[in-house]
C-alpha positions as CSV (number, residue, x, y, z in Angstrom):
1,X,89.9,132.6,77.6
2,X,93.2,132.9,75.2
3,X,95.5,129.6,75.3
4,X,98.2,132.0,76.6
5,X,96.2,132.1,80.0
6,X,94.9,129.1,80.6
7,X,96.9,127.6,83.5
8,X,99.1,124.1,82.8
9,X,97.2,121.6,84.4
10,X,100.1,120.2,87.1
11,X,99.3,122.2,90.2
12,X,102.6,124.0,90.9
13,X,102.8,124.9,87.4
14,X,99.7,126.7,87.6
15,X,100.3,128.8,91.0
16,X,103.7,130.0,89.3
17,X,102.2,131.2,86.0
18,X,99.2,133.9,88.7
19,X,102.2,134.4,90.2
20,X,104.1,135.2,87.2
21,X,100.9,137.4,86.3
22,X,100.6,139.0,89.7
23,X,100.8,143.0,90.0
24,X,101.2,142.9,93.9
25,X,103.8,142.4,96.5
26,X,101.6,139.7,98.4
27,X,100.0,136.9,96.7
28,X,97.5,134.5,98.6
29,X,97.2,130.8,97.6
30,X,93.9,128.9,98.0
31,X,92.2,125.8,97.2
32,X,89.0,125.7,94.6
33,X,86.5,124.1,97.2
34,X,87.4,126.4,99.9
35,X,85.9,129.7,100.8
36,X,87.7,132.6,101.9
37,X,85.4,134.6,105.5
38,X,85.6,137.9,106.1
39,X,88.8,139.3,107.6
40,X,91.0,136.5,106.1
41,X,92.9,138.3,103.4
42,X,93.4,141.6,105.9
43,X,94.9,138.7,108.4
44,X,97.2,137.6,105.4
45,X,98.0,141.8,104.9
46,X,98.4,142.5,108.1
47,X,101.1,139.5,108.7
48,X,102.7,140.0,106.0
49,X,102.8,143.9,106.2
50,X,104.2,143.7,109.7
51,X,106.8,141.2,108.6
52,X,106.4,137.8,108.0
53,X,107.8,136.3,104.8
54,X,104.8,134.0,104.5
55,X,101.2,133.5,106.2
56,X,99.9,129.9,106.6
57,X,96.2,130.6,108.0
58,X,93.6,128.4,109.5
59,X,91.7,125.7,107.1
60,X,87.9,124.8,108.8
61,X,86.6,122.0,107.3
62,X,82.4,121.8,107.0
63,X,79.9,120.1,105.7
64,X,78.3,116.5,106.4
65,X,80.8,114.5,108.3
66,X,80.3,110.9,107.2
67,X,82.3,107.8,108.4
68,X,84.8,108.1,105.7
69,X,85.6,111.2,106.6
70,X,85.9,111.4,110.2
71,X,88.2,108.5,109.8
72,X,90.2,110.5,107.8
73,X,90.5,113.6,109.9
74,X,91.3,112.1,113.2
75,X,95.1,110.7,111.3
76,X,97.8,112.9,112.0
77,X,98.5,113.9,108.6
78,X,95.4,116.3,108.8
79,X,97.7,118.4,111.0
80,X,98.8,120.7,108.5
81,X,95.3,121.9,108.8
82,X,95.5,123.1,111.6
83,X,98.6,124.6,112.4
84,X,97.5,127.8,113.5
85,X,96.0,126.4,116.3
86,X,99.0,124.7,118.1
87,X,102.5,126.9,116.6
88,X,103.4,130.7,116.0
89,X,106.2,129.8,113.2
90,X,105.6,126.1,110.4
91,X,108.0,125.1,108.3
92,X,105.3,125.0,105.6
93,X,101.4,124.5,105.0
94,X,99.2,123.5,102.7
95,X,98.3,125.7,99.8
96,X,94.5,125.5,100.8
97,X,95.1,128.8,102.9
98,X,98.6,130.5,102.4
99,X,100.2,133.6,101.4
100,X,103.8,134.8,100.5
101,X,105.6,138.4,99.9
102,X,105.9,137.9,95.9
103,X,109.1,138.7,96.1
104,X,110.7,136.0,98.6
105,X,108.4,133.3,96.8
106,X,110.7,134.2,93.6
107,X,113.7,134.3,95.4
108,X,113.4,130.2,96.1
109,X,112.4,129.7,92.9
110,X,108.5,129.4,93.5
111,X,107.1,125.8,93.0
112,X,109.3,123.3,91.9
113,X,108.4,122.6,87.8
114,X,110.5,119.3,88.3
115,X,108.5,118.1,91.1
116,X,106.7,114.9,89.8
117,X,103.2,114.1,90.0
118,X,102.8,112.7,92.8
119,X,101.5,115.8,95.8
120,X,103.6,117.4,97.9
121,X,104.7,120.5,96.3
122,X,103.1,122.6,99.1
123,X,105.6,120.7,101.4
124,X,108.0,120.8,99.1
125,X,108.3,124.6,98.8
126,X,107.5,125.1,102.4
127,X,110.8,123.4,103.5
128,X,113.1,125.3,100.3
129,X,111.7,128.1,102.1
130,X,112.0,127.8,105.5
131,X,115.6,126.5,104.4
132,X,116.2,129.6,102.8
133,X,115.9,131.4,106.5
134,X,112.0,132.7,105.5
135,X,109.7,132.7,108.1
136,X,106.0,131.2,107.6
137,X,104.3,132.5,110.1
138,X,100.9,130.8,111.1
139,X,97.4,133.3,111.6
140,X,94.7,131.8,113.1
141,X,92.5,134.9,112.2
142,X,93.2,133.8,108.8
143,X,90.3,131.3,108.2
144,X,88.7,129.7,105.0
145,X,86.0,126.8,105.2
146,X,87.0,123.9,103.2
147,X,83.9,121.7,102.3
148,X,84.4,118.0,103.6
149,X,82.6,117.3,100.0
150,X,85.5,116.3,98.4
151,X,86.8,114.2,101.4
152,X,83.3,112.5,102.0
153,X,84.2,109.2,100.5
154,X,87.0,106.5,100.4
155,X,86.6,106.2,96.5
156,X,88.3,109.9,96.8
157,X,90.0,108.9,99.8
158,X,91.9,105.9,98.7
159,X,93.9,107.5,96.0
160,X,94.9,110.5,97.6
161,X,96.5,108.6,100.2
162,X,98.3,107.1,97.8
163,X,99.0,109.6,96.2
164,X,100.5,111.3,99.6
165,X,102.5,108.3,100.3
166,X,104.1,108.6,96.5
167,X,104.9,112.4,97.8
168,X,106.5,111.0,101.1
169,X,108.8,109.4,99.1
170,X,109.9,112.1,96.8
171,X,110.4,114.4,100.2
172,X,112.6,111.8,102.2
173,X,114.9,112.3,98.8
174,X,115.1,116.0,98.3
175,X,115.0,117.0,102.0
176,X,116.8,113.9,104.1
177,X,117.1,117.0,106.9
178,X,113.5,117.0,107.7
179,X,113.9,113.0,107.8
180,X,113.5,110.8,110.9
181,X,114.5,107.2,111.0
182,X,110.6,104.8,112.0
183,X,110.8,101.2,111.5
184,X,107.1,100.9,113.8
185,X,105.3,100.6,110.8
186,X,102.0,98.7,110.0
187,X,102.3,97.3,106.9
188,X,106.1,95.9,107.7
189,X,104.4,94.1,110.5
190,X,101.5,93.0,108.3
191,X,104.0,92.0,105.4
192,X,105.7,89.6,107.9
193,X,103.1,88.4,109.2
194,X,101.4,87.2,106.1
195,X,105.2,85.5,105.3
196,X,105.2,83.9,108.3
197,X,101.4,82.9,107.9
198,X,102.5,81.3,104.5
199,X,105.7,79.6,105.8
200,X,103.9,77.8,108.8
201,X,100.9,76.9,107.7
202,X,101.7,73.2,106.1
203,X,103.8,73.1,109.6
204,X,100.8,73.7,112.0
205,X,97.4,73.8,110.0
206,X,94.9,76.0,110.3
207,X,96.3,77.3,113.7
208,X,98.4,79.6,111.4
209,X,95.8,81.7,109.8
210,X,94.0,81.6,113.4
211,X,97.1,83.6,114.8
212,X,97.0,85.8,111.4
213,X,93.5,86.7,111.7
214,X,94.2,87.0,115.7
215,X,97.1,89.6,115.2
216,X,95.3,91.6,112.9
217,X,92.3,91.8,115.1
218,X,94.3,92.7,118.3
219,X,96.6,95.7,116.5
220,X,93.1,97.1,115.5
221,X,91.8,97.5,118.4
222,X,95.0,97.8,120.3
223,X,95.4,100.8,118.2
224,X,92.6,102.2,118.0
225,X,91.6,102.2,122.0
226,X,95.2,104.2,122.5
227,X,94.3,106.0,119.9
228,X,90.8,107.7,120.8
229,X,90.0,110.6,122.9
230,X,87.9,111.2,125.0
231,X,84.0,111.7,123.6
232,X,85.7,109.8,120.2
233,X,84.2,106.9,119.2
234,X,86.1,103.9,119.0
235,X,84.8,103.2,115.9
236,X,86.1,106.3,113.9
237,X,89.8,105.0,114.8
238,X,89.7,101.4,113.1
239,X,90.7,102.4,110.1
240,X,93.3,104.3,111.2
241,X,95.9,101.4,110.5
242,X,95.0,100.4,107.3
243,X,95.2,104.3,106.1
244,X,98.7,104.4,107.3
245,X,99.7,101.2,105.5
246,X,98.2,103.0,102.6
247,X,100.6,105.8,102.7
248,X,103.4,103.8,103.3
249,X,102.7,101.0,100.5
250,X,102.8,104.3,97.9
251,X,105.5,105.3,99.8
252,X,107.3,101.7,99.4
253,X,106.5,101.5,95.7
254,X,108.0,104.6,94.6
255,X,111.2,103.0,97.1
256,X,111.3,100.3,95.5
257,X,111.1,101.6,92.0
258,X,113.9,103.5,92.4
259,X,115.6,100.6,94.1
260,X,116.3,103.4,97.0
261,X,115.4,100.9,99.9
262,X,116.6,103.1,102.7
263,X,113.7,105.5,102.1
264,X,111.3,102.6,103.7
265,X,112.1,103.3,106.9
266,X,112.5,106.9,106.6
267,X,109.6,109.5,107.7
268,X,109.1,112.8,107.0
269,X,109.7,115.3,110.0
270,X,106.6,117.5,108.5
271,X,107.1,120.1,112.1
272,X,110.0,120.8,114.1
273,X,108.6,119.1,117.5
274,X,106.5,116.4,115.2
275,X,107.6,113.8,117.7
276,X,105.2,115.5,120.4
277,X,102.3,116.4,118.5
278,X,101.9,112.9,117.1
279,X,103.0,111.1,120.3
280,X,99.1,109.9,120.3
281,X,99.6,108.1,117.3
282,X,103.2,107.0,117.3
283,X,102.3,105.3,120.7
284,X,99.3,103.8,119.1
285,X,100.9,102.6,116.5
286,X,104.0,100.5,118.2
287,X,101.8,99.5,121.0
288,X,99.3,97.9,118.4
289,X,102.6,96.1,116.7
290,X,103.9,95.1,120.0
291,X,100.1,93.7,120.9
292,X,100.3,92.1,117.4
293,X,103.3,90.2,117.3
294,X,102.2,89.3,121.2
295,X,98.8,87.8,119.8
296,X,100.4,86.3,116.4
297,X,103.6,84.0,119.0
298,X,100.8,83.3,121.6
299,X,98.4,81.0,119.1
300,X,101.5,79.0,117.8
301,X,102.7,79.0,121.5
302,X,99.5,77.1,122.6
303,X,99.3,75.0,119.4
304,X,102.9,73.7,120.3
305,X,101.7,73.1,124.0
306,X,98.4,71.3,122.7
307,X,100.3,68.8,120.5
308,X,102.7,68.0,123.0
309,X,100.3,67.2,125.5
310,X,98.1,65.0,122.7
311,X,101.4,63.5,121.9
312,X,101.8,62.0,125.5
């Protein structure tokens, strides 16, 4: 391959130099580990022939599920995934399965070659182009299979969520429209707990890390029982709290790096009615705080009433 076309390695930059080589009016967007079925790129023509500025199409995921995994894909953040399945019209999708009329894609200036490394230019350009008054329109005819393979473990895990948290960040500060103010978060409640933990404990002993250990254990569960469906193990959802202190603490540390402290209690309003599709988790979330904080005032509570009564 000449130097001339091989593609830069940051993602964005490389889908805008095949665009930039592109001899069609439609261009389709996917991922390396995915494959396309049949009737997925006519889906993409069709929508986009019979108007549609954009095509966001259906992203199936197989393969062996393993515990990591299925952790993974029960979060809320796996949406995007599947937007096909629950809205007509997204304000963006990933670029696993997605087309655009060449021509509107150039018109918002394609992906962002400022954007830093951090994920997130998918959402990025979705929202500059829904912004622009383009329409992505979501086709669940258009399918591709995206193997779990590179999903299977936490070692890939881990940094990815990260690495979406750094994105969050970056999103709250070029789009604070598509923001939503959420102090119900996880790691805040974790954060103070440990502070208060540390503070305490030359006060009231060991009784301090009993009512640590207690609060974590209760927001856990408390979470994870709201958090399962039916026919879901409870098992698959215990994780689910440490993953989202994941994406906030790389959300935090690109905050706080840019001393831009607002931005911790800022989330990203990914779709228009995100409120209801992630009601599950939001609930799950603030109810396990709320059991947390309930479970970390009750041991101290208790300790108090024990010494006053050996005290007598």
């Amino acid at each position: 391959m000449r130097a001339s076309l091989v593609p830069p390695h940051d993602p964005g930059l490389a889908r805008n130099a095949g665009v930039a080589r592109a001899t069609f009016d439609f261009v389709l967007f996917i991922d390396s580990d995915v494959t396309v079925t049949h009737g997925t790129i006519q889906a993409h023509y069709d929508a986009l022939h019979c108007g549609a500025d954009a095509c966001a199409g259906l992203v199936k995921f197989t393969g062996r599920a393993t515990f990591a995994w299925r952790a993974i894909y029960v979060m809320q953040f796996m949406l995007p995934f599947r937007y096909p399945l629950i809205a007509d019209i997204v304000p963006w999708a990933p670029t696993a399965n997605i087309s655009f009329r060449k021509d509107r894609l150039l018109a918002v200036g394609a992906f962002d070659p400022t954007w830093p490394d951090a994920g997130g230019e998918d959402v990025d350009l979705g929202f500059r182009f829904s912004d622009a008054g383009l329409r992505i329109k979501a086709c669940p005819r258009a399918v591709v299979h995206h193997t779990i393979e590179t999903w299977a473990h936490w070692s890939q895990n881990l940094p990815r969520l990260a690495t979406y948290g750094k994105a969050d960040f970056y999103l709250i500060e070029r789009h604070p429209s598509r923001t939503y103010v959420d102090v119900a978060s996880p790691l805040l409640a974790l954060i103070v707990q440990i502070l208060l933990t540390i503070v305490i404990t030359p006060v009231v002993g060991i009784s301090s890390l009993l009512a640590f250990a207690g609060a974590i254990a209760t927001e856990v569960l408390v979470y994870a029982f709201l958090k399962r469906r039916r026919g879901e193990s409870l098992r698959t959802h215990v994780p689910g709290l440490f993953i989202i202190s994941l994406l906030d603490a790389g959300k935090w540390i690109e905050a706080c790096r840019h001393q831009r402290f607002g931005a911790l209690f800022v989330r990203v309003l990914y779709l228009d009615d995100i409120i209801e599709q992630d009601w599950r988790e939001i609930r799950a979330v603030a109810w396990g705080i709320y059991a947390s904080t309930i479970a970390f005032v009750l041991v101290f509570v208790v300790e108090v009433l024990l010494r006053l009564h050996r005290s007598r």
